[in-house]
C-alpha positions as CSV (number, residue, x, y, z in Angstrom):
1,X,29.2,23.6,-21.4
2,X,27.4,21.8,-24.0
3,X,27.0,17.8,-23.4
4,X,25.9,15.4,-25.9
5,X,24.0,12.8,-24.5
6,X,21.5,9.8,-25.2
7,X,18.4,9.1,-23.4
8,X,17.7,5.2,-22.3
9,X,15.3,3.1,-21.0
10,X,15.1,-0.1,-19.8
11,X,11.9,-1.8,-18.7
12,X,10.9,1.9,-17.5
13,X,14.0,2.4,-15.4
14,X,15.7,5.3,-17.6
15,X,19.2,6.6,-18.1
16,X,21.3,9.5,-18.8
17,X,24.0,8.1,-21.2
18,X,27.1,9.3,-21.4
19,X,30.2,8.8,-23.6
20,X,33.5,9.5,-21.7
21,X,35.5,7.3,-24.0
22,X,37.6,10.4,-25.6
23,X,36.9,13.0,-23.3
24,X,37.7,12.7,-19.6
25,X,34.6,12.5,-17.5
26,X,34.2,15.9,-14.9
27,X,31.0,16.4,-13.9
28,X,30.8,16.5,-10.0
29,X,27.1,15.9,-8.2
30,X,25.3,19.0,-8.1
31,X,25.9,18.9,-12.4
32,X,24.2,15.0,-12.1
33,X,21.4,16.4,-9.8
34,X,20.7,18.7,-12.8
35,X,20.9,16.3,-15.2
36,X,18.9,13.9,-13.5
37,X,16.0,16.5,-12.4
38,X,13.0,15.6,-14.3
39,X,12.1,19.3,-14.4
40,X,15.1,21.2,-14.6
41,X,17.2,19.1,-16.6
42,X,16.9,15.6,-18.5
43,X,15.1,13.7,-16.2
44,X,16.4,10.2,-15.1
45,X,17.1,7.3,-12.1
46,X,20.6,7.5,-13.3
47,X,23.3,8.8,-15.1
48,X,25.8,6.2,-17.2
49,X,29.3,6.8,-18.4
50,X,30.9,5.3,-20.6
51,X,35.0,5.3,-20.0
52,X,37.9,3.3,-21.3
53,X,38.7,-0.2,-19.1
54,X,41.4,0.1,-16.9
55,X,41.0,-3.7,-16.0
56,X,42.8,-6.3,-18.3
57,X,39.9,-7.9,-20.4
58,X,37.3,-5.9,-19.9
59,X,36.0,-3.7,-23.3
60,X,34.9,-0.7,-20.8
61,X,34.4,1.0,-17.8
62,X,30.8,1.7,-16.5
63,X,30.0,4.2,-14.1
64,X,26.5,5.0,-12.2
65,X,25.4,7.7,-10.7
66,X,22.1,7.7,-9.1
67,X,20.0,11.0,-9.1
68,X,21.1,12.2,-5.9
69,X,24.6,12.5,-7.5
70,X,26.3,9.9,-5.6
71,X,28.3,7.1,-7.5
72,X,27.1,3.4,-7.0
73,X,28.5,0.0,-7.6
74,X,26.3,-1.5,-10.1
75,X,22.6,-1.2,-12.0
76,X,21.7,-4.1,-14.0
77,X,19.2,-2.5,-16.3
78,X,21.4,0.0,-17.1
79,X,23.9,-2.8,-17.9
80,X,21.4,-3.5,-20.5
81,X,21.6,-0.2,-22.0
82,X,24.8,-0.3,-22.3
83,X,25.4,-2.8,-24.1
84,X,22.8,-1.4,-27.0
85,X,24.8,1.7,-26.3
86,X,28.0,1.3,-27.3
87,X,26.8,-1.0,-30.4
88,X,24.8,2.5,-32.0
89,X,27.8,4.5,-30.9
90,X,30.3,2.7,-32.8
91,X,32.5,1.8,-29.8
92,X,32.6,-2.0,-30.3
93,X,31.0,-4.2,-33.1
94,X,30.8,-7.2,-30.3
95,X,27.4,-8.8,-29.1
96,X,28.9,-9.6,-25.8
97,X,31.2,-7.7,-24.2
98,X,33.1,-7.4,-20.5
99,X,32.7,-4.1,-18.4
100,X,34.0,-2.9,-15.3
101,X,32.4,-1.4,-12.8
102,X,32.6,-1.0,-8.7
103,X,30.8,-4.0,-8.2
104,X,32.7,-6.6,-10.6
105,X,33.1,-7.5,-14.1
106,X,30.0,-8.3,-15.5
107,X,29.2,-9.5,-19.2
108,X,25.8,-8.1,-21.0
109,X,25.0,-10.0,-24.1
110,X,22.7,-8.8,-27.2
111,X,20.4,-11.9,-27.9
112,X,18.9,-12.7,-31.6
113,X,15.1,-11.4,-30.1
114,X,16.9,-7.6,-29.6
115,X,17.1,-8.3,-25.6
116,X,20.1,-8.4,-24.0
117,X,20.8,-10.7,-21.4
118,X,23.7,-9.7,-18.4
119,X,26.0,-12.4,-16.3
120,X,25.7,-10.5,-12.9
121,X,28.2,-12.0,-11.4
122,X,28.0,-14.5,-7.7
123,X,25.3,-13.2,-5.2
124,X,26.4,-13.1,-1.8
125,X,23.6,-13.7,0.7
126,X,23.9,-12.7,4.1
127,X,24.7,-14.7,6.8
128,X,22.1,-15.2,8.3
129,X,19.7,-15.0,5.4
130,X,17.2,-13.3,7.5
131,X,17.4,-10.5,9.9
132,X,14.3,-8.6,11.6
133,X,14.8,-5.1,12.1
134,X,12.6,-2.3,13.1
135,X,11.6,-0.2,10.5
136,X,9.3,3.0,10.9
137,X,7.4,1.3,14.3
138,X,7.3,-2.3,12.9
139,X,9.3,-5.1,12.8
140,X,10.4,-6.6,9.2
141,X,11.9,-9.4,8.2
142,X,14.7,-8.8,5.3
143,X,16.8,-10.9,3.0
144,X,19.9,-9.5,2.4
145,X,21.6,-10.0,-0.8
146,X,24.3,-8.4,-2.7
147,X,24.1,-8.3,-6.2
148,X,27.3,-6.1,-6.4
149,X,25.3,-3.4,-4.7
150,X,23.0,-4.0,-1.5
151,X,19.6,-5.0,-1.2
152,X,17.2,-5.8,1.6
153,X,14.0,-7.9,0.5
154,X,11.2,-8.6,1.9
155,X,7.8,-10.7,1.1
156,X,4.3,-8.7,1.0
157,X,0.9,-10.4,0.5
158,X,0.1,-7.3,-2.2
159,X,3.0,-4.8,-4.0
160,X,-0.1,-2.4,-4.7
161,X,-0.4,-2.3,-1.4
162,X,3.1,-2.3,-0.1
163,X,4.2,0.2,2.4
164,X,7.0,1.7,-0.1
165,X,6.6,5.1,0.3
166,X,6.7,5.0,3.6
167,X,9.0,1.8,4.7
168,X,11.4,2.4,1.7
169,X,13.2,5.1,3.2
170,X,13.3,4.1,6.4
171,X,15.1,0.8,5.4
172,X,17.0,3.1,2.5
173,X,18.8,5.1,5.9
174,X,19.1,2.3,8.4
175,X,21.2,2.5,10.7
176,X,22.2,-1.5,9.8
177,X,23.0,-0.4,6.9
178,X,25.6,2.5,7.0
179,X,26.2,3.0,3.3
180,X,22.2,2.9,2.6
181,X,20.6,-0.2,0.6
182,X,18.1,-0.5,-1.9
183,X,14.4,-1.8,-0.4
184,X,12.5,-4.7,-2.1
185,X,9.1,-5.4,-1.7
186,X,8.6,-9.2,-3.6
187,X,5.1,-10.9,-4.2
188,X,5.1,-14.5,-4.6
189,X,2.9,-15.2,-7.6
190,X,3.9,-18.5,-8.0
191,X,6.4,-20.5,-8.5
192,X,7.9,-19.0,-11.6
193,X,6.7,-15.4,-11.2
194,X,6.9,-12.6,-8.8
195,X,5.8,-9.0,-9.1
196,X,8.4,-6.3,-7.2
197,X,8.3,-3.0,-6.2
198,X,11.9,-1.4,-5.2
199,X,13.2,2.3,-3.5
200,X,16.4,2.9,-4.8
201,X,18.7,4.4,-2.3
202,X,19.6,7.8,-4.3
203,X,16.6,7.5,-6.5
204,X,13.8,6.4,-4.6
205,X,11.2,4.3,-6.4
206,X,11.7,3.6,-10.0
207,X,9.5,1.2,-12.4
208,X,12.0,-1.5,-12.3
209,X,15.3,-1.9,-10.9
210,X,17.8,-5.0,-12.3
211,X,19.8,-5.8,-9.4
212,X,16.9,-5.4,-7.3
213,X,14.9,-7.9,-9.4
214,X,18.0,-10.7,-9.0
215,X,18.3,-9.8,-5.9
216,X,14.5,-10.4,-5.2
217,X,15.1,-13.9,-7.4
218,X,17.9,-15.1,-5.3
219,X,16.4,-14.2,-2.2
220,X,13.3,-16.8,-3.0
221,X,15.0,-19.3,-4.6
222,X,17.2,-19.4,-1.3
223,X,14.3,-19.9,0.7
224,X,13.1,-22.4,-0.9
225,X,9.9,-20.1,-2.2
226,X,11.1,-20.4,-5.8
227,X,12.8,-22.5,-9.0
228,X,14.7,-21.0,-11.5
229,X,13.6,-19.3,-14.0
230,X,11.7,-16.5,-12.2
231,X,9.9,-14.1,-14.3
232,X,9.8,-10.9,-12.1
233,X,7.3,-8.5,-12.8
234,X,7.7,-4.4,-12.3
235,X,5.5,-1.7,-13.4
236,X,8.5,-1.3,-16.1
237,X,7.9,-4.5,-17.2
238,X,9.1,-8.1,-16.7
239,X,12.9,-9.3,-16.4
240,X,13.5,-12.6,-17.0
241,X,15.9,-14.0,-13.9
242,X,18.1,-17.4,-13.8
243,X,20.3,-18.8,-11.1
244,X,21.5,-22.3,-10.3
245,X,22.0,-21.9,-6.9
246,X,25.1,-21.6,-4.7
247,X,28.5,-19.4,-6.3
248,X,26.6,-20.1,-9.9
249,X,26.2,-16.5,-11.8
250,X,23.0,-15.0,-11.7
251,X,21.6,-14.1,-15.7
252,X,18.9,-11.5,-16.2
253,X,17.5,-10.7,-19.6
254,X,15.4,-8.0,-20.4
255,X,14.8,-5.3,-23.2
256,X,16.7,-1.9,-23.4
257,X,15.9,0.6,-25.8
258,X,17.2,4.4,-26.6
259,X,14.7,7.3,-26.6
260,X,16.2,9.7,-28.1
261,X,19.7,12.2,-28.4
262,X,20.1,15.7,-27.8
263,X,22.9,18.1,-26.3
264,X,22.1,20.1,-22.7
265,X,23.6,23.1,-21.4
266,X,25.2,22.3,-18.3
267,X,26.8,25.4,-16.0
268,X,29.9,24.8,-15.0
């Protein structure tokens, strides 16, 4: 089976896109493994699909599927992508548009500087805030936020130095967290600025992670750590994050870019 596809990127996280618009979308996880496996296939954190909405109002459906091959509710660089996506394709001649996905409707917007800018939706925080688990002999203390999909963030003095590798997939496979999380490890620069490091559950680390990067926002400006804007800096490259506090919508804005289009041969 030949499959047309276009490679994305946005702020170093990078996508598999995928236009299921006309053509029913089949592949099952082993066929996204290979497509995400950066040495026997394409190579990426996730794989995107574009489908038809079935929601009233929305312009599409958005599907993610991390590299492992298991779907997931929401990515917000990827929302980025998609967005620039579906403007090249043809699909829509809109600069903002409403897509479905598992975590919500959100609303990605192409701005006049070529960024695009996404209405995430409400965070939920967790109630408590904070929760101290023990993690790979050590106790850490988390913020739990949703962001459509789960995250679990905590402060370190350093992110070079951070204990990713090593605390990231122990938090990842909890046992607190029975469908898995995604890890954040957030450095207060100051007031305005963080720099964040985040494992993916399914993908591991990546250079920059969306949700992960409102997520990591929220979390400070709910304890009081940070204002709005926060400028969040990955080894991607820096989202922009804004929230108002409370059931307010969380905006991120960021660049997205495509790399470049090809066909794969995928066994069936």
């Amino acid at each position: 089976m030949k499959l047309a596809f276009t490679k994305m990127e946005g702020a170093g996280n990078d996508f598999v896109v995928l236009d299921a618009t006309e053509r029913a979308f089949s592949l099952g996880a082993a066929q996204i493994r290979r497509l995400a496996d950066r040495h026997f296939g394409i190579g990426c954190d996730q794989v995107l699909v574009v489908e038809r909405p079935s929601a009233p109002g929305a312009d599409f459906r958005y599907r993610i599927f991390n590299a492992d091959g298991g779907e997931v509710e929401q990515c917000g660089n990827g929302a980025r992508c998609f967005v620039m996506f579906v403007r090249a394709a043809g699909l829509t001649a809109k600069r903002e548009i409403r897509v479905e996905t598992l975590g919500g409707v959100i609303a990605p917007r192409l701005e006049a500087d070529g960024e695009v800018s996404v209405d995430m939706g409400s965070p939920a925080l967790g109630s408590p805030l904070l929760e101290r688990l023990e993690v790979a002999g050590e106790s850490v203390e988390l913020a739990l936020v949703s962001m459509g999909n789960p995250h679990a963030v905590q402060l370190v003095p350093d992110t070079e130095r951070a204990p990713v590798a090593r605390q990231g997939p122990a938090i990842e496979r909890h046992a607190r967290f029975p469908n898995r999380v995604n890890a954040g490890f957030m450095q207060v620069l100051d007031r305005h600025s963080i720099a964040l490091r985040v494992y993916e559950r399914g993908a591991g680390e990546t250079l920059s992670c969306g949700t992960g990067a409102c997520a990591a926002a929220v979390a400070g400006i709910a304890r009081g750590l940070l204002d709005s804007p926060v400028a969040v800096r990955t080894r991607g490259g820096t989202l922009t994050v804004s929230w108002a506090g409370g059931d307010n919508p969380v905006w991120m804005k960021g660049p997205a870019r495509a790399v470049f289009e090809g066909t794969f041969e995928l066994e069936d």
